[in-house]
NUPAZA-887986 format. One record per residue (C-alpha): residue number from 1; residue in one letter; x, y, z. Coordinates in steps of 0.05 Angstrom, whole numbers, plus 5000, padded with zeros to 4 digits. Layout:
<atoms>
@num:NUM; residuo:A; x:X; y:Y; z:Z
...
</atoms>
This chain:
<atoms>
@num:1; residuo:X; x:8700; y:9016; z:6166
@num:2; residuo:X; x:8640; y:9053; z:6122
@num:3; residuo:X; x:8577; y:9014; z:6115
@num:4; residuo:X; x:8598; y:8978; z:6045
@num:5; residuo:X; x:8543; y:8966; z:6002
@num:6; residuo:X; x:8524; y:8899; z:5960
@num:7; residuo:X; x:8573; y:8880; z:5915
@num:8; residuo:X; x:8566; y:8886; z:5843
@num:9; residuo:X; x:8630; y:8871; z:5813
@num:10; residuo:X; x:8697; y:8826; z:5830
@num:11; residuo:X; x:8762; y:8853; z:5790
@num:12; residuo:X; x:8812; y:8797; z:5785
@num:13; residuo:X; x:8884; y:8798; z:5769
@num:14; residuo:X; x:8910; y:8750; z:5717
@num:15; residuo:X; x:8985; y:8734; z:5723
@num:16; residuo:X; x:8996; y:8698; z:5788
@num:17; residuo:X; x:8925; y:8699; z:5809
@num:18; residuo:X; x:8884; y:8659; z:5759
@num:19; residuo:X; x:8951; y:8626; z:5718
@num:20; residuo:X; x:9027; y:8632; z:5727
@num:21; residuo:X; x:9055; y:8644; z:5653
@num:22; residuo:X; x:9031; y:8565; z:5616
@num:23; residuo:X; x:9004; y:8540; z:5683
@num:24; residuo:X; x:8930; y:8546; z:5718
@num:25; residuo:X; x:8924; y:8558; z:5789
@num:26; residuo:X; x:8896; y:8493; z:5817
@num:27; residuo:X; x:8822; y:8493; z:5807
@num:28; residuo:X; x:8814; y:8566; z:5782
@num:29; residuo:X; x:8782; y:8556; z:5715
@num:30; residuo:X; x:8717; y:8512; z:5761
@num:31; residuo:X; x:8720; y:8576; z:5809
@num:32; residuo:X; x:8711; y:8627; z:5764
@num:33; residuo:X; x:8652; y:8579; z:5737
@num:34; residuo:X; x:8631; y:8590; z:5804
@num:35; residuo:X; x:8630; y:8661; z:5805
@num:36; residuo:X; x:8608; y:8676; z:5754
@num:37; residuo:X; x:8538; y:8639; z:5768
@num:38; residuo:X; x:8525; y:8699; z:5818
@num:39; residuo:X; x:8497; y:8763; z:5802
@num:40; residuo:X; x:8570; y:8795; z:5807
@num:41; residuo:X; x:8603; y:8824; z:5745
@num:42; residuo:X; x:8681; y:8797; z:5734
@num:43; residuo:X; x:8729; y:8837; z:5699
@num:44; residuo:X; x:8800; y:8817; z:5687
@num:45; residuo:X; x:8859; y:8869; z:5702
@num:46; residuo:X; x:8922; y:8862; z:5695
@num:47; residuo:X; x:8996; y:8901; z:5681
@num:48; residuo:X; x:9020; y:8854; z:5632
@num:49; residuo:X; x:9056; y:8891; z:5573
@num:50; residuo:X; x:9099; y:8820; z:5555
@num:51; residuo:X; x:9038; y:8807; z:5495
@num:52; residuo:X; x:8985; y:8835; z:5472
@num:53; residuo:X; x:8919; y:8834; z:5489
@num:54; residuo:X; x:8897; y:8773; z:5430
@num:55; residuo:X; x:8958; y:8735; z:5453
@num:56; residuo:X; x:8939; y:8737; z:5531
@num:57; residuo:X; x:8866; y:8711; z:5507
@num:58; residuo:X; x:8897; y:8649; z:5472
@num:59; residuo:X; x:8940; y:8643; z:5529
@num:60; residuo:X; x:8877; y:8638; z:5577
@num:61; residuo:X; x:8833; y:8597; z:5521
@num:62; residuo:X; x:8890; y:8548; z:5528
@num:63; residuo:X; x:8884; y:8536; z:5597
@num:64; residuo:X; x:8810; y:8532; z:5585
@num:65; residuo:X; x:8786; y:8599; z:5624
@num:66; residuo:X; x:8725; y:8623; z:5596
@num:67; residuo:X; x:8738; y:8702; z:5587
@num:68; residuo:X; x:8723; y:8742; z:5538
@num:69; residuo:X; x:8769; y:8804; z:5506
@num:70; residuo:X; x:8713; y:8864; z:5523
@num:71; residuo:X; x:8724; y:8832; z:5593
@num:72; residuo:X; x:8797; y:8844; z:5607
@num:73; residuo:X; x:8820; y:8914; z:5617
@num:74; residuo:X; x:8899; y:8917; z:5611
@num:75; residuo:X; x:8950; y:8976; z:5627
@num:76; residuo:X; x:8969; y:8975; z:5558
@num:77; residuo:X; x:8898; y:8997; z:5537
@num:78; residuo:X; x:8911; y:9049; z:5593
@num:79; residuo:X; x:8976; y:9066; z:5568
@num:80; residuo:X; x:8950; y:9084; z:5487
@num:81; residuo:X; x:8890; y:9119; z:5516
@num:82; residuo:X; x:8936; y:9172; z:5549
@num:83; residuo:X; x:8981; y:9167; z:5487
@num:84; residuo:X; x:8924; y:9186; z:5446
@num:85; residuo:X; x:8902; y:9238; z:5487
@num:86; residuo:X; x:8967; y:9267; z:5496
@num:87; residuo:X; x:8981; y:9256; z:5427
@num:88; residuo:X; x:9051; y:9244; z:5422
@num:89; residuo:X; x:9092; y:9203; z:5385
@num:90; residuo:X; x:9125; y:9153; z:5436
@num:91; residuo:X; x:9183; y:9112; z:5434
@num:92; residuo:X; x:9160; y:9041; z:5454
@num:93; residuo:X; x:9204; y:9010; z:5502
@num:94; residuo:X; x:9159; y:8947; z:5510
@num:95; residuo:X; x:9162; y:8874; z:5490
@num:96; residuo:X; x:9154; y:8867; z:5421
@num:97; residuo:X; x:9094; y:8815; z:5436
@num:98; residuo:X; x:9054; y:8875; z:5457
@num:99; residuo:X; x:9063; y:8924; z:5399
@num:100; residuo:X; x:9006; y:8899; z:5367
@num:101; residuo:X; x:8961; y:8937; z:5417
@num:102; residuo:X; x:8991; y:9000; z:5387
@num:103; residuo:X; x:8982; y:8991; z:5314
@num:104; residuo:X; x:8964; y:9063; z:5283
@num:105; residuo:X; x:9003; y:9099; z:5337
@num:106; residuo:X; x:9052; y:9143; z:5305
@num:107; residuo:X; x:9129; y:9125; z:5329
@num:108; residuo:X; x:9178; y:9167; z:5287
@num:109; residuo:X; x:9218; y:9224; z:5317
@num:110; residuo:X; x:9185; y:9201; z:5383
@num:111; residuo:X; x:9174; y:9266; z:5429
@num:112; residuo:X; x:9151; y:9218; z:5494
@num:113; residuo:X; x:9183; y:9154; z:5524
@num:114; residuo:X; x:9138; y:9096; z:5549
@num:115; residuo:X; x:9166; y:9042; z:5580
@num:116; residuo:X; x:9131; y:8977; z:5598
@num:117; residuo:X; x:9160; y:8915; z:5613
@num:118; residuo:X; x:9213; y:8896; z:5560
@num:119; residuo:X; x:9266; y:8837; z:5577
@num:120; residuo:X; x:9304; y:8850; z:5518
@num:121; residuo:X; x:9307; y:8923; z:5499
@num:122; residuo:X; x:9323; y:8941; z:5565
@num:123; residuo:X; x:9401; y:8945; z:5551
@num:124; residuo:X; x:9448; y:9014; z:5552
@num:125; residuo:X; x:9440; y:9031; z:5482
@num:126; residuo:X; x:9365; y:9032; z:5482
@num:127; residuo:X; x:9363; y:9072; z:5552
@num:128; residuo:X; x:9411; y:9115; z:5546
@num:129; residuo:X; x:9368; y:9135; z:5479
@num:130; residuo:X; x:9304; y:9145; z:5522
@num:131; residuo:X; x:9350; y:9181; z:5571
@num:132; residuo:X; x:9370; y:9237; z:5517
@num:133; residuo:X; x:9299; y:9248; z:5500
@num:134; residuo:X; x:9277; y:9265; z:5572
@num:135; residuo:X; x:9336; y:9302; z:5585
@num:136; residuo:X; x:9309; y:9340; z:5518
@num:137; residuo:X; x:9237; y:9346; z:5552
@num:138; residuo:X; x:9203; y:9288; z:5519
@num:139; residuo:X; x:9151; y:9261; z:5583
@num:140; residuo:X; x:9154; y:9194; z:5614
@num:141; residuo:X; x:9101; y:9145; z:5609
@num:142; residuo:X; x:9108; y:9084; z:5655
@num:143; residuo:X; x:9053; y:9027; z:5638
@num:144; residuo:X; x:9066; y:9013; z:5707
@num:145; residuo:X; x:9125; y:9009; z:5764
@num:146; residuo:X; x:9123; y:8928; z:5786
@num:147; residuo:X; x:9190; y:8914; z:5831
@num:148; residuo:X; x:9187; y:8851; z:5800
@num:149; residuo:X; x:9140; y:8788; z:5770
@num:150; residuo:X; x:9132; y:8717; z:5777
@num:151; residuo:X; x:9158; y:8669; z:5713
@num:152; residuo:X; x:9159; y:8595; z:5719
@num:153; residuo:X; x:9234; y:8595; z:5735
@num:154; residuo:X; x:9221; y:8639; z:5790
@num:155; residuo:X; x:9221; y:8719; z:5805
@num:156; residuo:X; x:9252; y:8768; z:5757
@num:157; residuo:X; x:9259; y:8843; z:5757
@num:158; residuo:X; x:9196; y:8880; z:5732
@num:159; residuo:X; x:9198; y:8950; z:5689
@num:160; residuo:X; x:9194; y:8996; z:5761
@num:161; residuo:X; x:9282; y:8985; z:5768
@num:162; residuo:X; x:9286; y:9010; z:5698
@num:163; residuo:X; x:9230; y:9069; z:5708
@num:164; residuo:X; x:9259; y:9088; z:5773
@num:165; residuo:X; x:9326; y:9084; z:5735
@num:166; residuo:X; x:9305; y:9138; z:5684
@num:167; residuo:X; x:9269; y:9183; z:5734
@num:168; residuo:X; x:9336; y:9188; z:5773
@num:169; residuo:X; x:9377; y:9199; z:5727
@num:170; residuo:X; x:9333; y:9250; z:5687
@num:171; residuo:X; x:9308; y:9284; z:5750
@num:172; residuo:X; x:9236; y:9278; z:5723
@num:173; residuo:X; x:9175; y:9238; z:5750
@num:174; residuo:X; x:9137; y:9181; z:5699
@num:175; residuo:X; x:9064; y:9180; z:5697
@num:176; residuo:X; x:9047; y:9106; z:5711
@num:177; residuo:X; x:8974; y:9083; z:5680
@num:178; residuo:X; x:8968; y:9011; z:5695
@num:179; residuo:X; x:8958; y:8984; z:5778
@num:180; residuo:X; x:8966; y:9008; z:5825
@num:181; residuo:X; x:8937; y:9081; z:5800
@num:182; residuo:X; x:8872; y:9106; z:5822
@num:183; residuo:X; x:8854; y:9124; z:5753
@num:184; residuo:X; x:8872; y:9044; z:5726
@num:185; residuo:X; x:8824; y:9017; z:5781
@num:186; residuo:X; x:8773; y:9070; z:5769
@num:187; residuo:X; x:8764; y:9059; z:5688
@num:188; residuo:X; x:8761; y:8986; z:5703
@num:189; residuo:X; x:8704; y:8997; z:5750
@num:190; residuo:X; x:8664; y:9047; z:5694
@num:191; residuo:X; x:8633; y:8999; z:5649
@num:192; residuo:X; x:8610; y:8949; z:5704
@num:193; residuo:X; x:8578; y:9021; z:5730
@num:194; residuo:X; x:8591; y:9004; z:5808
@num:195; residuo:X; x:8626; y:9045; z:5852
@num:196; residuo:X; x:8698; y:9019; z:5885
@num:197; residuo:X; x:8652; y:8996; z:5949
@num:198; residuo:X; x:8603; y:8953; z:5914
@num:199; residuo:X; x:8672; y:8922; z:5881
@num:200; residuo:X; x:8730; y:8870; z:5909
@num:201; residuo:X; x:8810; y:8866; z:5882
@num:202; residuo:X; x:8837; y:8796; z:5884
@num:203; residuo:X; x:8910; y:8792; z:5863
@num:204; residuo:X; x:8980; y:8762; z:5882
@num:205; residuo:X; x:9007; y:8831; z:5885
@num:206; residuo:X; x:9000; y:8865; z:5957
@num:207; residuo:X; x:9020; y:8938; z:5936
@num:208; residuo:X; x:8991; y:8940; z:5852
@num:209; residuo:X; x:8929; y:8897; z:5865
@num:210; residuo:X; x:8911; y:8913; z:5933
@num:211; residuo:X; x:8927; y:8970; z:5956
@num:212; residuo:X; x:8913; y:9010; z:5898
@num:213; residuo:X; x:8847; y:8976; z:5907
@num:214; residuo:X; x:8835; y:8988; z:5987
@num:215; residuo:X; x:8863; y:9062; z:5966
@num:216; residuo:X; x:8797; y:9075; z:5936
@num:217; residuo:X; x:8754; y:9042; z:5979
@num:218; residuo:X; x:8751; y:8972; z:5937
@num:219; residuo:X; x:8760; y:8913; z:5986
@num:220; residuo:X; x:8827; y:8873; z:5967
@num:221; residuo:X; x:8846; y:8793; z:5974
@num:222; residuo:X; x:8906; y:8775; z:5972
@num:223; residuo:X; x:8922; y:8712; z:5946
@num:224; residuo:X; x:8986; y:8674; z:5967
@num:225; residuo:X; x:9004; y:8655; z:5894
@num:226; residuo:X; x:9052; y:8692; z:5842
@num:227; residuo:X; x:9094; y:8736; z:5870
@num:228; residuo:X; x:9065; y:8720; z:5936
@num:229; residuo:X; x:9124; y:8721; z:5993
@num:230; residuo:X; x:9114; y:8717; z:6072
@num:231; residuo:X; x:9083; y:8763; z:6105
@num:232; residuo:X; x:9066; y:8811; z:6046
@num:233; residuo:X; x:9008; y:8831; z:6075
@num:234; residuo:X; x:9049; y:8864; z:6130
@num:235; residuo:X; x:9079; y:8914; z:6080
@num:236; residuo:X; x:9013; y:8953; z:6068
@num:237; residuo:X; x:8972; y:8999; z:6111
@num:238; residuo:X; x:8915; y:8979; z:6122
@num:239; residuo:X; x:8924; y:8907; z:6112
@num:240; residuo:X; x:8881; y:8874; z:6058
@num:241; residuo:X; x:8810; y:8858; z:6077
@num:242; residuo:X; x:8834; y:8785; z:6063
@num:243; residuo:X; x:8888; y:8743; z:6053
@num:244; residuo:X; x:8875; y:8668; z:6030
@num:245; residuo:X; x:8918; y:8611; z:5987
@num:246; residuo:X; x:8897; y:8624; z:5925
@num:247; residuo:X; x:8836; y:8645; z:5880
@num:248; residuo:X; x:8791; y:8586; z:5892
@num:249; residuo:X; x:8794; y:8601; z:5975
@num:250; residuo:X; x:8772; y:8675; z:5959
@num:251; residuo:X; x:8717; y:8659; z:5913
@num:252; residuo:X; x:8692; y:8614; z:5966
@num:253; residuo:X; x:8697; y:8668; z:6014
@num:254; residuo:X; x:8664; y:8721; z:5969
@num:255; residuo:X; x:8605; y:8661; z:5957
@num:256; residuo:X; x:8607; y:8652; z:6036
@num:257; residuo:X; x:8612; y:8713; z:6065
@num:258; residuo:X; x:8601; y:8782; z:6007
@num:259; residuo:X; x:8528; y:8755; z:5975
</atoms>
């Protein structure tokens, strides 16, 4: 491995990394403390498109993280900025906690499809609806392709099953915004104005949080929280940099070993 140079910023995955849905990871809200106390810069990432992003800060004020919302940059942002640029008209097939993050966004006679993660639209009617409009040439927009999450009652299927779903049966590829993209990680990194090897990835998620990072030259933790099973970090090449039990372990290793 390259030289790296001193690190500058620490991205951090929420969802299984610093809480799981209601519930802190033991003694994350004193690590991030911690962290924060150093010269690094934290930002917050994450693919969540169940709420928006005012509902995910009460969600983290509640458990009594101290974050703040320029701080957190989310795959829904991702997914309106390309919206906007593209300027179409999408139908939103997303939980109706996160529509707020699109107010202004123009939604009749949708011309595009973008799918996030969406429990309880994601029934025949509603697809086969998003299927007629790709077959008609309306484009795909996948806030991102998670196999599957972590919820307190255990693991459930993510929005990739119902993305992949679409592609295959429309012949047509989605463009996917949130982790693990190149361009997600990359506009994350802008404003703390490092490059991805003055920056670390800690997350639950081998594939999304790691090796998107490790794919452009970020180091990546993985933490054994979440969606965490065995020997994840088998499943990626090349491994992550780190893996460790959960968030407080790889801020003391970040402390210990990257200052």
């Amino acid at each position: 491995m390259a030289a790296r140079r001193a690190l500058k910023a620490v991205l951090v995955d929420l969802n299984g990394t610093l809480h799981i849905e209601d519930a802190a990871v033991p003694g994350a809200q004193e690590a991030l403390k911690r962290l924060r106390a150093t010269s690094v810069m934290v930002r917050f990432v994450t693919n969540t498109t169940k709420e928006s992003k005012k509902d995910l800060l009460e969600r983290l004020k509640k458990l009594e993280f101290e974050i703040s919302e320029d701080e957190i940059f989310t795959s829904l942002t991702a997914a309106r900025n390309l919206i906007e640029q593209k300027q179409v008209r999408p139908m939103l097939l997303v939980d109706d906690r996160a529509l707020p993050d699109f107010t202004g966004v123009q939604t009749q006679d949708p011309n595009a499809v973008v799918i996030g993660l969406a429990p309880e639209h994601f029934h025949y009617q509603l697809l086969n609806q998003a299927f007629r409009l790709l077959l008609d040439g309306a484009p795909l927009i996948a806030i991102h392709k998670a196999r599957y999450y972590k919820r307190k009652d255990g693991l459930a299927l993510g929005p990739g099953p119902f993305v992949t779903a679409l592609e295959y049966a429309t012949d047509t590829k989605a463009m996917v915004v949130g982790k693990p993209e190149k361009t997600f990680f990359l506009e994350a990194l802008r404003d703390a104005d490092c490059a991805p090897e003055e920056a670390v990835m800690i997350g639950d998620d081998c594939r999304d949080d790691v090796d998107g990072a490790q794919n452009i030259g970020m180091l990546g933790i993985l933490v054994k929280t979440g969606k965490y099973k065995a020997a994840d970090e088998e499943k990626i090449n090349p491994p992550p940099y780190l893996t460790c039990e959960s968030f407080p372990h790889a801020v003391d290793h970040i402390l210990q070993h990257l200052l």
